[in-house]
C-alpha positions in Angstrom: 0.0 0.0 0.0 1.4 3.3 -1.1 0.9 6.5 1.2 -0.2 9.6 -1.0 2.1 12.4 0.5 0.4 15.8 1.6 0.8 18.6 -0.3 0.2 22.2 1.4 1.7 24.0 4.1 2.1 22.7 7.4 0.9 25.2 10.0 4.6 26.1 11.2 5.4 27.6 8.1 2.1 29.2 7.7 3.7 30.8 11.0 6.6 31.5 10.0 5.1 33.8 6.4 2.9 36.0 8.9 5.7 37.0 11.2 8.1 37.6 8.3 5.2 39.5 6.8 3.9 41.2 10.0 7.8 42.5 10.8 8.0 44.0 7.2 4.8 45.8 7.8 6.1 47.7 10.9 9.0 48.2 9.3 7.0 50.0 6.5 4.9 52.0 9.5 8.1 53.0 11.5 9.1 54.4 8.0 5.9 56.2 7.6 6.2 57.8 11.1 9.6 59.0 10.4 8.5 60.2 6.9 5.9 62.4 8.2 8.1 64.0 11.5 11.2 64.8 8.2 8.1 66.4 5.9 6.9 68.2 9.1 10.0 69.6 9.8 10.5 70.7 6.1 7.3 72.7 6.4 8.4 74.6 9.4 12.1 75.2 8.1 10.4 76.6 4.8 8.2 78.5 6.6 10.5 80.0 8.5 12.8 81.2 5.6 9.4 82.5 4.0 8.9 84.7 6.9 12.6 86.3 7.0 12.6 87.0 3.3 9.1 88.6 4.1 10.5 91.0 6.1 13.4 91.1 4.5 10.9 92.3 1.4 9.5 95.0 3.8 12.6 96.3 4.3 13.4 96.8 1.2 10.3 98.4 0.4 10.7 101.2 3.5 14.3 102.7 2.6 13.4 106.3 4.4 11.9 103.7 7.9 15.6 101.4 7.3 16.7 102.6 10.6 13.3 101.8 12.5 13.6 98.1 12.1 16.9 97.5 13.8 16.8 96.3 17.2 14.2 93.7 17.1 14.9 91.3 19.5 13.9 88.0 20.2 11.1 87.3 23.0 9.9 90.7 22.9 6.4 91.6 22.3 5.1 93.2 19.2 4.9 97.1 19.3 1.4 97.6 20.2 0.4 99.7 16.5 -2.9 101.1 14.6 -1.9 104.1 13.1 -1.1 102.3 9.4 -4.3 100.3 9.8 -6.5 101.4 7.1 -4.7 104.7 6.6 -4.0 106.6 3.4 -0.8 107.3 4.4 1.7 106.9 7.6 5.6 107.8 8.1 8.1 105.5 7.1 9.0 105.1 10.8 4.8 104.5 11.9 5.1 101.8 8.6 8.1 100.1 9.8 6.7 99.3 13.6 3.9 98.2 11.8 5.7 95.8 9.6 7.4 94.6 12.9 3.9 94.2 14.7 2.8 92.2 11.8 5.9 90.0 11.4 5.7 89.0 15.3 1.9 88.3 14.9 2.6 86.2 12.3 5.9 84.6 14.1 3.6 82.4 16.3 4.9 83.5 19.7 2.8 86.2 20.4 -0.4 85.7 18.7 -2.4 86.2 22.1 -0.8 89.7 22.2 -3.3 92.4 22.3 -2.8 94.1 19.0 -2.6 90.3 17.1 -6.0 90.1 18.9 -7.5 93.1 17.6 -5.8 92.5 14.1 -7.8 88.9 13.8 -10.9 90.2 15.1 -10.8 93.3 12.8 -9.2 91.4 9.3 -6.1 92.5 9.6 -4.5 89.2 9.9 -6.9 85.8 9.2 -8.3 84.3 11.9 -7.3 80.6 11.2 -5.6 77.9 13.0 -3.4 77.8 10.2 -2.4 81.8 10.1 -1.0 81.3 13.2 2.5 80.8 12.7 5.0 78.7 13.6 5.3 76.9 17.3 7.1 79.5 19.7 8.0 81.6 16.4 9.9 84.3 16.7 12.3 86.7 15.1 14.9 89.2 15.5 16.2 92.0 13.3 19.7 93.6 13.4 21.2 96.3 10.4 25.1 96.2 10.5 26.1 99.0 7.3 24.2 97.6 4.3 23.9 94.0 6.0 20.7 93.0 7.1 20.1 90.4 9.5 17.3 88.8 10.2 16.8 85.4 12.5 13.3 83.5 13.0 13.3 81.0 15.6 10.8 78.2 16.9 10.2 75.0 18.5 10.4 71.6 16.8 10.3 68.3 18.8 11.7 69.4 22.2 14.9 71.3 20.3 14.8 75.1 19.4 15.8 75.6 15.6 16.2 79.1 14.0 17.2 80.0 10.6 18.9 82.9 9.9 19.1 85.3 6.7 21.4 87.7 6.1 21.5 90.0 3.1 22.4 93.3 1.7 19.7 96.0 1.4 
């Protein structure tokens, strides 16, 4: 009497294909995790240089206020501004705190500030989750000669990252 042999898979090995399988899938979802933290990181590093060349643009467009914007420092408040709100015209000085106030709104520090307030309620600045900046934003501006310098700073898992921009004006 001749035995037909099975044919198939014996349950071990059936065993064996699901853990193989199952460690390539987290594998694939550790990857995705650390895909999304590198892209998220991007964002704010782009944003960031976005911002300084922002100002950096404002400056350039407020030669006679040049002088007004040096100074700005880090964790400091936004001047407290409304006199280039909805005006026909202000001085190059009254446009250049403004730009500042704006900036700083738009940093993400100091969006609770009082004028940032009044700037969302009133339209100045949107009042979206999105429009508000990056985590602990922040920036400082310092004129050397022709050499502008601007730095924007913020938060980014636990570690404090800052981009800095320097150019001539």
């Amino acid at each position: 009497m001749v035995r037909a042999r099975a044919a198939g898979f014996s349950l071990i090995e059936l065993l064996v294909a699901v853990l193989i399988t199952a460690i390539g899938v987290l594998g694939v979802a550790a990857l995705q995790v650390v895909s999304l933290q590198n892209n998220r990181a991007a964002l704010a590093r782009t944003e960031a240089v976005n911002f300084a060349y922002d100002m950096m643009d404002r400056i350039r467009a407020n030669p006679q206020g040049r002088g007004s914007y040096d100074g700005v420092a880090l964790d400091t408040p936004p001047p407290d501004v409304n006199s280039c709100v909805g005006a026909g015209e202000c001085s190059a000085a009254a446009m250049a705190r403004f730009d500042i106030a704006l900036w700083k709104c738009q940093l993400g520090a100091h969006v609770d500030a009082t004028v940032c307030a009044s700037w969302r309620t009133s339209g100045v600045l949107p009042d979206t989750t999105l429009g508000r900046g990056l985590q602990d934003g922040d920036g400082s501006i310092s004129l050397s000669g022709d050499v502008v310098r601007i730095t924007v700073r913020w938060s980014e898992a636990q570690q404090v990252r800052s981009v800095v921009v320097e150019s001539q004006t």
